[in-house]
C-alpha positions as CSV (number, residue, x, y, z in Angstrom):
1,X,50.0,-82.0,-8.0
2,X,48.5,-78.5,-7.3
3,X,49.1,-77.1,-3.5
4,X,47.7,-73.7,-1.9
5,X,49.8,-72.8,0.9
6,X,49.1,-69.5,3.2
7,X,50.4,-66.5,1.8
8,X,52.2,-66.2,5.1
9,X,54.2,-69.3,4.9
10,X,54.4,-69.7,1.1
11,X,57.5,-69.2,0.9
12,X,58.9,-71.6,4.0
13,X,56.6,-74.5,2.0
14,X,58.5,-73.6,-1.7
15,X,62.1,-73.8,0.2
16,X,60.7,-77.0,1.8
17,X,59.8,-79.0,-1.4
18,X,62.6,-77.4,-3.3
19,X,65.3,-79.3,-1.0
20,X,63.4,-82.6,-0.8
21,X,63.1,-82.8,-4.6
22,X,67.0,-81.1,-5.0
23,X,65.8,-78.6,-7.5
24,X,65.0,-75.1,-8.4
25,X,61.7,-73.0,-8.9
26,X,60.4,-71.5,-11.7
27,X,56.9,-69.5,-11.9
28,X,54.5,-69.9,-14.9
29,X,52.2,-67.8,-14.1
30,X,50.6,-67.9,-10.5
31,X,52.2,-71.1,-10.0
32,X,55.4,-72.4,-8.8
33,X,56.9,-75.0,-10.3
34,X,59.1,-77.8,-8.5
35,X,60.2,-80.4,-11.4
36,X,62.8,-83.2,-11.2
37,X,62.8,-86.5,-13.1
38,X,59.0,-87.5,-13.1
39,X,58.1,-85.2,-10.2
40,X,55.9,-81.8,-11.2
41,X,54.8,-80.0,-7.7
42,X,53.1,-76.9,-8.6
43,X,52.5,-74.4,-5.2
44,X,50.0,-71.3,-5.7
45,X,49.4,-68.9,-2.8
46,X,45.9,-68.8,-1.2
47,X,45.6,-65.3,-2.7
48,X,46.5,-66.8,-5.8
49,X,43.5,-69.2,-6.1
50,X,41.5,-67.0,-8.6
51,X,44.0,-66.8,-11.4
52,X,45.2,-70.6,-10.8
53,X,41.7,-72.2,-10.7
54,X,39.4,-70.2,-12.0
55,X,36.1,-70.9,-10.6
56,X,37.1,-72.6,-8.2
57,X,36.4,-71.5,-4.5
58,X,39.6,-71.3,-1.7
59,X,38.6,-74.3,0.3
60,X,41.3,-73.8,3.1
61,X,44.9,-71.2,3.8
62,X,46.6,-74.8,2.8
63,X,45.6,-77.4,0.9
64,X,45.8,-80.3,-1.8
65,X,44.3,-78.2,-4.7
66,X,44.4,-80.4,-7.7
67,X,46.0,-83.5,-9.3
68,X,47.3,-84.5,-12.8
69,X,45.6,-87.7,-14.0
70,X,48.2,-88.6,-17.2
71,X,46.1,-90.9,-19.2
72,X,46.8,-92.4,-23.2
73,X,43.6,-91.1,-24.7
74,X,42.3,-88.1,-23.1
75,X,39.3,-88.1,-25.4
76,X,38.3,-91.5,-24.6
77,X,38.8,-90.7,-20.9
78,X,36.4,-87.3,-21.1
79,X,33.9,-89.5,-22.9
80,X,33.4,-91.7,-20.0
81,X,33.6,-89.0,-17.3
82,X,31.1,-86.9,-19.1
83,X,28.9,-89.6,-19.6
84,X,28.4,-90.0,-16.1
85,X,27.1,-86.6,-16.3
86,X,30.2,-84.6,-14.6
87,X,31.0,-81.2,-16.4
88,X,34.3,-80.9,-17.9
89,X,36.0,-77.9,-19.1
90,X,38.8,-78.0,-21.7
91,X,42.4,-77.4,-20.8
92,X,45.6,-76.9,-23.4
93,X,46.6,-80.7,-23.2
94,X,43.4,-82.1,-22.0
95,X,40.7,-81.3,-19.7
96,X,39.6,-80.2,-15.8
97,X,36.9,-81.3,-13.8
98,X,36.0,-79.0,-10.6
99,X,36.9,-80.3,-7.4
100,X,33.0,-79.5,-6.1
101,X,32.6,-83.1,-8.7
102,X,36.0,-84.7,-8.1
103,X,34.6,-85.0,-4.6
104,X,38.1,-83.8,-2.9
105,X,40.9,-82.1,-5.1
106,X,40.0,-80.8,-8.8
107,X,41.4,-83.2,-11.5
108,X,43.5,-82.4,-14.7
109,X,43.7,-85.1,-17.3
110,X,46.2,-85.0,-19.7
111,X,48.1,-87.1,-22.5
112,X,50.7,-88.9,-21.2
């Protein structure tokens, strides 16, 4: 799960999920990363949206971004989203659709 928080309170939200999932941070990139177990919480700030999603426009200061769809044939999958004509674009371990045609949050799929 992808979240944009407000610059201003970026930080307050990182501290917040760090002690409810009892781990640390780590950035990759624009993006921090909460892991623990089966958990992945990535956090971007709002001024951060650009490099994170690119193409994508900042919907909100705070927001659920994007979600990770795990699936057990990611080509199979992109077959049948494509073929109900939404645009896909390829990702390093699968592929994105935009949130403007997820209707809501943009959607990574990726091998399980």
């Amino acid at each position: 799960m992808l979240i944009v928080a407000a610059d201003g309170q970026f930080d307050a939200v990182v501290e917040r999920y760090r002690r409810v999932l009892e781990t640390d941070s780590r950035l990759e990139g624009p993006r921090t990363v909460l892991e623990r177990k089966d958990v992945r919480l990535e956090l971007v700030r709002a001024s951060g949206v650009p490099d994170a999603l690119p193409g994508e426009p900042l919907l909100a200061q705070s927001y659920l971004a994007a979600m990770t769809i795990q699936v057990d044939d990611v080509n199979h999958a992109r077959g049948i989203v494509e073929s109900a004509g939404t645009e896909t674009r390829s990702t390093s371990d699968g592929f994105f659709v935009s949130a403007r045609d997820a209707y809501g949050a943009a959607l990574y799929f990726a091998a399980r």
